[in-house]
PDB file of N, CA, C and O in Angstrom:
ATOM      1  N   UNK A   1       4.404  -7.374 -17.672  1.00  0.00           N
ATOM      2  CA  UNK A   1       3.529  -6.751 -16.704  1.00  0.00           C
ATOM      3  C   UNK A   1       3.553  -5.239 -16.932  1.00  0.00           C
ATOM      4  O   UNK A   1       4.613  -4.615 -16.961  1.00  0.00           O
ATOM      5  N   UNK A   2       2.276  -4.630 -17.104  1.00  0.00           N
ATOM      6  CA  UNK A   2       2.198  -3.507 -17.392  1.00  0.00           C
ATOM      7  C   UNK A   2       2.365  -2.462 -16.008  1.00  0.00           C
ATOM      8  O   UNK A   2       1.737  -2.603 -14.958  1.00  0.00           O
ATOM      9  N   UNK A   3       3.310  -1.458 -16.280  1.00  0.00           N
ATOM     10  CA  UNK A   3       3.597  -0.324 -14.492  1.00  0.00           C
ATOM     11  C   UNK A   3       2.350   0.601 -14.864  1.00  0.00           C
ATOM     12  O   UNK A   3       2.066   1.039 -15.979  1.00  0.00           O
ATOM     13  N   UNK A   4       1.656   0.798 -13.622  1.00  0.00           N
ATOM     14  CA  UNK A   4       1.058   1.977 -13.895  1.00  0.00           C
ATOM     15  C   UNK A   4       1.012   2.769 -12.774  1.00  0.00           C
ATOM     16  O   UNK A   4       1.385   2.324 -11.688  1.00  0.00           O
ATOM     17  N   UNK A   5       0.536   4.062 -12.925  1.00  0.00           N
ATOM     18  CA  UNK A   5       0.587   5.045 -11.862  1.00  0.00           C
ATOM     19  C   UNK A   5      -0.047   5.805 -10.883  1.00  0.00           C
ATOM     20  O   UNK A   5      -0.580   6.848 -11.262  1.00  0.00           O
ATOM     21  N   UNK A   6      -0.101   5.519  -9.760  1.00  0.00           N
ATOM     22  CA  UNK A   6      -1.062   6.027  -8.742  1.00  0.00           C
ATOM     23  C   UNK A   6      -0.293   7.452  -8.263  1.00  0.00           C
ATOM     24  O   UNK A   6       0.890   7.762  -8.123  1.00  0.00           O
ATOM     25  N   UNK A   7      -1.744   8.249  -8.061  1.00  0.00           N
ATOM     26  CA  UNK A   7      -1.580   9.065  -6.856  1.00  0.00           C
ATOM     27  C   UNK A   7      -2.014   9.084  -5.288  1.00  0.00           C
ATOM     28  O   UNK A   7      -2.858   8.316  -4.826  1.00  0.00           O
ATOM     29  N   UNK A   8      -1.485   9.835  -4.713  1.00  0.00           N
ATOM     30  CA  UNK A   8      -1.928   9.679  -3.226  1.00  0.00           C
ATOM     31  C   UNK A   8      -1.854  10.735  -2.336  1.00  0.00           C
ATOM     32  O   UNK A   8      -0.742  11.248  -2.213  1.00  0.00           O
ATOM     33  N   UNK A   9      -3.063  11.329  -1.477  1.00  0.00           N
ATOM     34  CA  UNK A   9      -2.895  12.322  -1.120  1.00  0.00           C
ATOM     35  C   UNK A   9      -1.800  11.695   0.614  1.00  0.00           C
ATOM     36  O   UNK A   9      -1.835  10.760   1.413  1.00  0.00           O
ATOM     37  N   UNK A  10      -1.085  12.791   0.401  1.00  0.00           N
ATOM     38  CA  UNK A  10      -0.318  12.648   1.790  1.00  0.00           C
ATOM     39  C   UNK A  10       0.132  13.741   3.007  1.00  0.00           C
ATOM     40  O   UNK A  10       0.713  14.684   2.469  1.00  0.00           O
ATOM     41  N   UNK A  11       0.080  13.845   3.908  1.00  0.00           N
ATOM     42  CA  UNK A  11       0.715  14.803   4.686  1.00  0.00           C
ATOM     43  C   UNK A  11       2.100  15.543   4.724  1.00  0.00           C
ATOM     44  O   UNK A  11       2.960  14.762   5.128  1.00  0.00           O
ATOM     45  N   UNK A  12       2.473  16.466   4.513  1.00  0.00           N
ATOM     46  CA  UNK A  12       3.894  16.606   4.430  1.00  0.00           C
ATOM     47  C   UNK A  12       4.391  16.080   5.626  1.00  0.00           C
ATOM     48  O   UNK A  12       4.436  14.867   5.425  1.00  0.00           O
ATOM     49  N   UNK A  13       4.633  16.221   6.314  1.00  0.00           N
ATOM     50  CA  UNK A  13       5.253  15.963   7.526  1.00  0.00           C
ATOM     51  C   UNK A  13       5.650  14.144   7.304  1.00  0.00           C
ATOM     52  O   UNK A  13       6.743  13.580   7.355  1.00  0.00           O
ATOM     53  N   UNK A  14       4.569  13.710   7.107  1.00  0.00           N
ATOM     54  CA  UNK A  14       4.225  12.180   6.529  1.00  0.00           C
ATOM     55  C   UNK A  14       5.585  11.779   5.438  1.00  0.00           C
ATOM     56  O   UNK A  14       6.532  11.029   5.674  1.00  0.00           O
ATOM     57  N   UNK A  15       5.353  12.393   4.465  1.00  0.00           N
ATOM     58  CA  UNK A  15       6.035  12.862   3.174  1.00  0.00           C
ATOM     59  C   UNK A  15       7.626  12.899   3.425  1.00  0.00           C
ATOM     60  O   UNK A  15       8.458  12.171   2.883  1.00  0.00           O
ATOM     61  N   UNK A  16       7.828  13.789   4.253  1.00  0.00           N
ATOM     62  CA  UNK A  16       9.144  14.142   4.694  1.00  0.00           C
ATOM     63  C   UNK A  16       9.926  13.097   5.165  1.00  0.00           C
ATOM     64  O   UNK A  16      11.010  12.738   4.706  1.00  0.00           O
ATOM     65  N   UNK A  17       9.110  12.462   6.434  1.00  0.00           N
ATOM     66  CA  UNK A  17       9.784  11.421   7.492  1.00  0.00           C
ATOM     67  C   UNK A  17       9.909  10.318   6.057  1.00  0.00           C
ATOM     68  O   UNK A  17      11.004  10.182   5.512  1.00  0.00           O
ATOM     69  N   UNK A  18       8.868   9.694   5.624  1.00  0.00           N
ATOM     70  CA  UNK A  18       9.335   8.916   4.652  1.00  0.00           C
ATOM     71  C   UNK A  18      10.434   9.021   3.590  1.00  0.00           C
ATOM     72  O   UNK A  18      11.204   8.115   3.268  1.00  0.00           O
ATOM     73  N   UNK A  19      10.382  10.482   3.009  1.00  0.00           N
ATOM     74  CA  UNK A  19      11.600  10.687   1.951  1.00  0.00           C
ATOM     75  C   UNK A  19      13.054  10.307   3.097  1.00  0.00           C
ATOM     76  O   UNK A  19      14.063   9.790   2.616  1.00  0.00           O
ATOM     77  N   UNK A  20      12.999  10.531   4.107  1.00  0.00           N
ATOM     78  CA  UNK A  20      13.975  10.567   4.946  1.00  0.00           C
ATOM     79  C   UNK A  20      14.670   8.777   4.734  1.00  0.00           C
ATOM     80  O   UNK A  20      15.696   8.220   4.342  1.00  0.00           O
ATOM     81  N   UNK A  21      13.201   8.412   5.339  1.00  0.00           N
ATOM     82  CA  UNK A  21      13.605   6.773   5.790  1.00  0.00           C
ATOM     83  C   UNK A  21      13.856   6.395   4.208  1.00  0.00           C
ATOM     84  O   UNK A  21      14.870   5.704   4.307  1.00  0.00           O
ATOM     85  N   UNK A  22      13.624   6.427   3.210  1.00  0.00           N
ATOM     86  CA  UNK A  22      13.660   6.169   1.790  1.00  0.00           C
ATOM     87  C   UNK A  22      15.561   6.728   1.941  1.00  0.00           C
ATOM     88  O   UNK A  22      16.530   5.970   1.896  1.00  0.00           O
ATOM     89  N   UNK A  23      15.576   7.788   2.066  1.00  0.00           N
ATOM     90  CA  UNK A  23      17.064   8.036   1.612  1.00  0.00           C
ATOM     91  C   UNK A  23      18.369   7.269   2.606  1.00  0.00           C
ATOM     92  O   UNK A  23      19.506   6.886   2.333  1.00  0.00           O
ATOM     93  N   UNK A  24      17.713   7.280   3.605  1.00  0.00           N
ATOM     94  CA  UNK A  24      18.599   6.249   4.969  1.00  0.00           C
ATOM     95  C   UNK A  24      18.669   5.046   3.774  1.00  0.00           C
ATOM     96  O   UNK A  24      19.820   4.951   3.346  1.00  0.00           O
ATOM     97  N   UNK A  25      17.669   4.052   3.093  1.00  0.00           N
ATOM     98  CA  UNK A  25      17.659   3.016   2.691  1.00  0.00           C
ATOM     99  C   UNK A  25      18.293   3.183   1.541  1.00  0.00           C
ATOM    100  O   UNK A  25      18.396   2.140   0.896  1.00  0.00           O
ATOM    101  N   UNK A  26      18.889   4.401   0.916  1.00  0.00           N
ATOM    102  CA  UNK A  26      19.315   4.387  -0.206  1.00  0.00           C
ATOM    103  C   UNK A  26      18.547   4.042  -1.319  1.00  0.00           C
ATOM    104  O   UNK A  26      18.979   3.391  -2.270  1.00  0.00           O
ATOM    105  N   UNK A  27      17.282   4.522  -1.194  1.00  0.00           N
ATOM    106  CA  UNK A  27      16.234   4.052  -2.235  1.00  0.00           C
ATOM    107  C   UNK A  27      15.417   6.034  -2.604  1.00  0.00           C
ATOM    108  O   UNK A  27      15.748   7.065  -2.018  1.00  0.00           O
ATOM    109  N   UNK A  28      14.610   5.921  -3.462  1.00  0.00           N
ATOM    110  CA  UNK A  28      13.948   7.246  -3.945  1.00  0.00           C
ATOM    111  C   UNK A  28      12.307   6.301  -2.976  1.00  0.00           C
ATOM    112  O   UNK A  28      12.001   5.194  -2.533  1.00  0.00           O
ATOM    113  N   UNK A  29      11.754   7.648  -3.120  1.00  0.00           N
ATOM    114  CA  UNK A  29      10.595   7.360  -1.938  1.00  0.00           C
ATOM    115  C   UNK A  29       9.466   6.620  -3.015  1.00  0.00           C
ATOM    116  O   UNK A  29       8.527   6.051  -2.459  1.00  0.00           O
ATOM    117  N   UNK A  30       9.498   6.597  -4.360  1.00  0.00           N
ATOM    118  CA  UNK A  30       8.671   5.927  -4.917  1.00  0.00           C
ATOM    119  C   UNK A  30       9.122   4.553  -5.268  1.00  0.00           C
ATOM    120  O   UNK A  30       8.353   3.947  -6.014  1.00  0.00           O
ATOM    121  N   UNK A  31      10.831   3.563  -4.672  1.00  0.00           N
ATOM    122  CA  UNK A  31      11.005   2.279  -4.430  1.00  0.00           C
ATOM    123  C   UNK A  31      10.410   2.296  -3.335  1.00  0.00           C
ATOM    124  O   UNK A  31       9.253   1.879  -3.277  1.00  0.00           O
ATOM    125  N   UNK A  32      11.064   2.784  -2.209  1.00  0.00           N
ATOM    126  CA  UNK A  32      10.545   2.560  -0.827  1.00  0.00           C
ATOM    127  C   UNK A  32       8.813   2.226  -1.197  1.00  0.00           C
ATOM    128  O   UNK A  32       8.416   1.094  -1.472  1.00  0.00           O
ATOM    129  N   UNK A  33       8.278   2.956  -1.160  1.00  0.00           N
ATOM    130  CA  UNK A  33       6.952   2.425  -1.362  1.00  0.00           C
ATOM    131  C   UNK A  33       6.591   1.405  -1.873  1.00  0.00           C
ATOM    132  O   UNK A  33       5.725   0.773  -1.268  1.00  0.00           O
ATOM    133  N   UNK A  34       7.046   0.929  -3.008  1.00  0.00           N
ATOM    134  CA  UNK A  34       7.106  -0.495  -3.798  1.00  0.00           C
ATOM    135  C   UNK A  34       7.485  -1.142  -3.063  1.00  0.00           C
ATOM    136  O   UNK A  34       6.672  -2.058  -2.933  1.00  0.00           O
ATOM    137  N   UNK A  35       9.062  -1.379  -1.823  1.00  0.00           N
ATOM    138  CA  UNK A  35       9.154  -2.180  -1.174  1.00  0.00           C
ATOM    139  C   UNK A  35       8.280  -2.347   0.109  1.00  0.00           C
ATOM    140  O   UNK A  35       8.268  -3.505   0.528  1.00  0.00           O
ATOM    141  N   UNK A  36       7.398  -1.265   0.968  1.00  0.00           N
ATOM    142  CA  UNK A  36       6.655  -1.557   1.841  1.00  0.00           C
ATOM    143  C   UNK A  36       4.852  -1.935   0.484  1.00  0.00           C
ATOM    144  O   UNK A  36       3.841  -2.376   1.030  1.00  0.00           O
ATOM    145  N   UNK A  37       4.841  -1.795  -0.334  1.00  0.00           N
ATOM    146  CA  UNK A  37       3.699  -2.788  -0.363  1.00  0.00           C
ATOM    147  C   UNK A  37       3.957  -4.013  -0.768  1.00  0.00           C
ATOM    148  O   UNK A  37       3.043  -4.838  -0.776  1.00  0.00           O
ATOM    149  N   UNK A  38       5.262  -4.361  -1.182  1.00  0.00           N
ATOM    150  CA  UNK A  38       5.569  -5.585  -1.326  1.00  0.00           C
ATOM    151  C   UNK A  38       5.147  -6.775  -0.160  1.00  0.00           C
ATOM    152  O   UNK A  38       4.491  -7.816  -0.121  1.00  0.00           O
ATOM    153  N   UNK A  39       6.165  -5.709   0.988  1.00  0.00           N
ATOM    154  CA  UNK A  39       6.215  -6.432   2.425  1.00  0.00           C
ATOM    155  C   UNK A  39       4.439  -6.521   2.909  1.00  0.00           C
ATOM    156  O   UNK A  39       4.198  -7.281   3.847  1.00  0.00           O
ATOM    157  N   UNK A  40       3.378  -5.843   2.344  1.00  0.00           N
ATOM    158  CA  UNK A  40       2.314  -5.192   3.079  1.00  0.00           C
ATOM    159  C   UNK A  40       1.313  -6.526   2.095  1.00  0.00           C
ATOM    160  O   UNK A  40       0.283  -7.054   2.516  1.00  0.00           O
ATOM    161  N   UNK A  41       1.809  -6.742   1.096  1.00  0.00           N
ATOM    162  CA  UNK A  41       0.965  -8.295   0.220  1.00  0.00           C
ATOM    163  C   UNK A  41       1.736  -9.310   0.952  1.00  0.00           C
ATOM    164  O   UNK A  41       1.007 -10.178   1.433  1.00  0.00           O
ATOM    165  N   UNK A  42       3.281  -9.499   1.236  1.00  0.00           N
ATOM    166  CA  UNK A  42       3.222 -10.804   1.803  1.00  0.00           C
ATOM    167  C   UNK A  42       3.084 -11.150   2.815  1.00  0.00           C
ATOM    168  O   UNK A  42       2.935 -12.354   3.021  1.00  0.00           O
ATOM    169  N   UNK A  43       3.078 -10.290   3.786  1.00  0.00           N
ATOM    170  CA  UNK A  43       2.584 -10.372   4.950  1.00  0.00           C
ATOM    171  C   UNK A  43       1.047 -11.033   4.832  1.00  0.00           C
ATOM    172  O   UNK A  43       0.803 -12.138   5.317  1.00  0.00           O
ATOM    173  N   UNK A  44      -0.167 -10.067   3.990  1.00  0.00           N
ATOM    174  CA  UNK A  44      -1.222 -10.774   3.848  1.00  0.00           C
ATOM    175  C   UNK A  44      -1.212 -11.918   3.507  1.00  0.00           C
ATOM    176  O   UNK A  44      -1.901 -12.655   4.213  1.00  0.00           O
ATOM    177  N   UNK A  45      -0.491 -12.555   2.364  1.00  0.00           N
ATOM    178  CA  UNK A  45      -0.809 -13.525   1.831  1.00  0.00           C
ATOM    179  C   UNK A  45      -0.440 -14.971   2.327  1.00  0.00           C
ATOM    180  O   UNK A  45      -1.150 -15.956   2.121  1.00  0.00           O
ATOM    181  N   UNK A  46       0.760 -14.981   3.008  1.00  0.00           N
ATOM    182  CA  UNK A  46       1.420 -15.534   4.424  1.00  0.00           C
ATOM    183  C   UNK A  46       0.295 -15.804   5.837  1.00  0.00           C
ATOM    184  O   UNK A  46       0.413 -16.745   6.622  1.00  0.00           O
ATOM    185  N   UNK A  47      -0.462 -15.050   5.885  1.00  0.00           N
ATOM    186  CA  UNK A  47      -1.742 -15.111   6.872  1.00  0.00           C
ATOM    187  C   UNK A  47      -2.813 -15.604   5.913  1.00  0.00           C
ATOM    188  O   UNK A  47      -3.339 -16.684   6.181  1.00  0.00           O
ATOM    189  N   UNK A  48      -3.166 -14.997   4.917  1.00  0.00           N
ATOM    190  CA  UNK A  48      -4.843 -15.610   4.051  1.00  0.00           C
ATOM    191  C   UNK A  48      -4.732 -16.794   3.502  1.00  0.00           C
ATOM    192  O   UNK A  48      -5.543 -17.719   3.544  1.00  0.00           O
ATOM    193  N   UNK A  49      -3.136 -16.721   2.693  1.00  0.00           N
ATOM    194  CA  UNK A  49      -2.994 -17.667   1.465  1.00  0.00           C
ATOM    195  C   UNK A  49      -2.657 -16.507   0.498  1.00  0.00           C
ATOM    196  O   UNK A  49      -2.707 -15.286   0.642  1.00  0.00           O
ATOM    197  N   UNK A  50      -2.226 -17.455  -0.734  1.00  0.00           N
ATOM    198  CA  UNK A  50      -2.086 -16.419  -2.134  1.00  0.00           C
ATOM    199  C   UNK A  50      -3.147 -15.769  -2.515  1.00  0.00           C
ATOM    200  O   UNK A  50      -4.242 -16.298  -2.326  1.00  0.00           O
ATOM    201  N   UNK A  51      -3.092 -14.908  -2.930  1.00  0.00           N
ATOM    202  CA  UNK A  51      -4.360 -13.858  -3.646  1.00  0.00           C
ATOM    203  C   UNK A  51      -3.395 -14.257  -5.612  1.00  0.00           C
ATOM    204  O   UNK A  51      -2.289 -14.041  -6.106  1.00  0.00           O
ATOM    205  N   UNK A  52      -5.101 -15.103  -6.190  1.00  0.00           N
ATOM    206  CA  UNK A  52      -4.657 -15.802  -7.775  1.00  0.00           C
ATOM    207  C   UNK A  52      -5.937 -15.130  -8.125  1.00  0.00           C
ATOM    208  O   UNK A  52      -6.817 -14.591  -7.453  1.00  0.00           O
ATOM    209  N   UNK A  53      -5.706 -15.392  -9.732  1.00  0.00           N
ATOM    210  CA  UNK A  53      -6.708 -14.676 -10.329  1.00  0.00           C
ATOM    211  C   UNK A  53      -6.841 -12.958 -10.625  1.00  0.00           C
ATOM    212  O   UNK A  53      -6.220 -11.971 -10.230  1.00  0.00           O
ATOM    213  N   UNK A  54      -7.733 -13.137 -11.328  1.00  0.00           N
ATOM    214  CA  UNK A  54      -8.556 -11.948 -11.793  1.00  0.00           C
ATOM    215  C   UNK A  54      -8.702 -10.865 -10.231  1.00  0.00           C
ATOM    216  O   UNK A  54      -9.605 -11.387  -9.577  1.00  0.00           O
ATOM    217  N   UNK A  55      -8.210  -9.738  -9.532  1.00  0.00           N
ATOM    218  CA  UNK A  55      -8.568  -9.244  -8.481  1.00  0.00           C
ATOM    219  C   UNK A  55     -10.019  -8.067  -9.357  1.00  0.00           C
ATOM    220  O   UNK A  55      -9.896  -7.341 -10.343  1.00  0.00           O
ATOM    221  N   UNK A  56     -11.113  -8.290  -8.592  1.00  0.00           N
ATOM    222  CA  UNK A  56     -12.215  -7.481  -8.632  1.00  0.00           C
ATOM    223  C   UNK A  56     -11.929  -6.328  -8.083  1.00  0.00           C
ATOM    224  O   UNK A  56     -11.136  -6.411  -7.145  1.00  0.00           O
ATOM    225  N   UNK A  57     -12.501  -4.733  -8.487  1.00  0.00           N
ATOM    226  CA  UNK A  57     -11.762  -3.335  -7.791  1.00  0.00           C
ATOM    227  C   UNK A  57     -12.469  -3.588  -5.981  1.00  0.00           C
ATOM    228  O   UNK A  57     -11.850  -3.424  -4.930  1.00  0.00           O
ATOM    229  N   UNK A  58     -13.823  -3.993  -6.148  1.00  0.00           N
ATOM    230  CA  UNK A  58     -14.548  -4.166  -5.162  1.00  0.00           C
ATOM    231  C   UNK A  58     -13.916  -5.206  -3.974  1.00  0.00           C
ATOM    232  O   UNK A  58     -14.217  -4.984  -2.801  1.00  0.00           O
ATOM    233  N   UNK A  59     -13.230  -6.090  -4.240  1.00  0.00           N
ATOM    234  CA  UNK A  59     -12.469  -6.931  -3.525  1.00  0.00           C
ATOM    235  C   UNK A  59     -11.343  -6.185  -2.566  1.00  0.00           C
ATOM    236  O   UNK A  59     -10.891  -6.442  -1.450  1.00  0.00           O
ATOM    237  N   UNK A  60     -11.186  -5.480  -3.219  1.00  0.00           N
ATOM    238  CA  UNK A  60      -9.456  -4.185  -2.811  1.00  0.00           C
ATOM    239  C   UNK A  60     -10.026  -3.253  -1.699  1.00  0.00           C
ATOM    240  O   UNK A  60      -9.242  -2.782  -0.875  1.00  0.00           O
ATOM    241  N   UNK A  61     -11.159  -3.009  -1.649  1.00  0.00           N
ATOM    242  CA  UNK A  61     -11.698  -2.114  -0.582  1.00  0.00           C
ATOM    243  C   UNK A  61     -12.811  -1.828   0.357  1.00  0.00           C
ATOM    244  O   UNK A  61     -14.026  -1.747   0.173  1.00  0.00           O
ATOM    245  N   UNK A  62     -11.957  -1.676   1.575  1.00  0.00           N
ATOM    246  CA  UNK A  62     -12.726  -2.304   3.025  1.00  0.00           C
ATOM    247  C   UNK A  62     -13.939  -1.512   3.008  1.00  0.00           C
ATOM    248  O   UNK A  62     -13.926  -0.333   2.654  1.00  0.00           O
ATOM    249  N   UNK A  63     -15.105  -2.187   3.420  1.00  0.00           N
ATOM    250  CA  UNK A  63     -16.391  -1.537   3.597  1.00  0.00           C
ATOM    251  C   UNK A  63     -16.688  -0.543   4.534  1.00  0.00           C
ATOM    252  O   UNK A  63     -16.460  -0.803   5.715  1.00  0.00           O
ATOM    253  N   UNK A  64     -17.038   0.277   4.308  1.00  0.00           N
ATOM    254  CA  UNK A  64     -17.483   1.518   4.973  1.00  0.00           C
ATOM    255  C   UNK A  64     -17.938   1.480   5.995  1.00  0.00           C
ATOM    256  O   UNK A  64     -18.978   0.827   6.072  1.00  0.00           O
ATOM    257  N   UNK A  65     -17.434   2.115   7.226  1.00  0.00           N
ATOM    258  CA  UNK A  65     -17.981   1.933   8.931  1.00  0.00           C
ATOM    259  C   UNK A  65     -19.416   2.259   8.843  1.00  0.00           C
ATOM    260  O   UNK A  65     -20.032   3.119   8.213  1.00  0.00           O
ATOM    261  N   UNK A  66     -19.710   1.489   9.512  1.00  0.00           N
ATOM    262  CA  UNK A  66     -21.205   1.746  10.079  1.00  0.00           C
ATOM    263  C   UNK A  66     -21.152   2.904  11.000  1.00  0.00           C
ATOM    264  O   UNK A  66     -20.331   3.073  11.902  1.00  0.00           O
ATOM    265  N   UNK A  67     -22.306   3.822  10.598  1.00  0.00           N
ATOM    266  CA  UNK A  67     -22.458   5.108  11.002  1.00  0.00           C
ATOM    267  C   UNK A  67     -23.425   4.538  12.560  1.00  0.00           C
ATOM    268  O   UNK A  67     -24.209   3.646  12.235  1.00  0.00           O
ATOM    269  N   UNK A  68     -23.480   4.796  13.722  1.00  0.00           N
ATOM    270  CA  UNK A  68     -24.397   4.725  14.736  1.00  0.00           C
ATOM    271  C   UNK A  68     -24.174   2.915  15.297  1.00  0.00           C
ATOM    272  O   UNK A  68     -23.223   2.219  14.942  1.00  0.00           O
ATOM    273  N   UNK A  69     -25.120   2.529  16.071  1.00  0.00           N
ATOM    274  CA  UNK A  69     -25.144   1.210  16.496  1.00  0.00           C
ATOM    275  C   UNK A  69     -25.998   0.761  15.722  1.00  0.00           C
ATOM    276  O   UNK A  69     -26.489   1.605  14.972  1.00  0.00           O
ATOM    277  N   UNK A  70     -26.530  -0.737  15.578  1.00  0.00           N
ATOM    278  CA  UNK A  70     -27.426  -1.126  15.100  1.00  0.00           C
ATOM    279  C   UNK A  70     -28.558  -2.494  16.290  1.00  0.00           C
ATOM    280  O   UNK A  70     -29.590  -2.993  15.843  1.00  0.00           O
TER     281      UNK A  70
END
C-alpha cells in the first residue's frame, strides 16, 4: 500500500490542543490523526457497511449547501 501525503489548513489554537492530546497519548500529532481517521472510517462503515472497491474522488465529498430556499 502506497503512504501518501496530505495537507491541511488548520487553526493554531486547533493545532495546539491536538499536539497536546497527541502527546498525552504518547503518539506525534501526525499518528494521532491516522488513529482518529481510522476510528472516523469505522465508525462509518459499522453504520453503512464496508466501503470495497475502486473509491471515486467525487464519492469522498459532501455536496455543496444550497444557497437560499427552494
Amino acid at each position: 500500500m502506497a503512504i501518501k501525503s496530505v495537507s491541511i489548513r488548520i487553526e493554531e489554537e486547533m493545532l495546539q490542543k491536538l499536539s497536546y492530546v497527541a502527546d498525552y497519548e504518547g503518539r506525534s500529532v501526525n499518528s494521532h490523526i491516522l488513529v482518529l481517521i481510522r476510528q472516523s472510517i469505522r465508525g462509518f462503515e459499522e453504520k453503512h457497511g464496508p466501503i470495497e472497491g475502486e473509491i471515486e474522488a467525487a464519492q469522498n465529498v459532501k455536496p455543496a449547501r444550497r444557497q437560499g430556499k427552494e
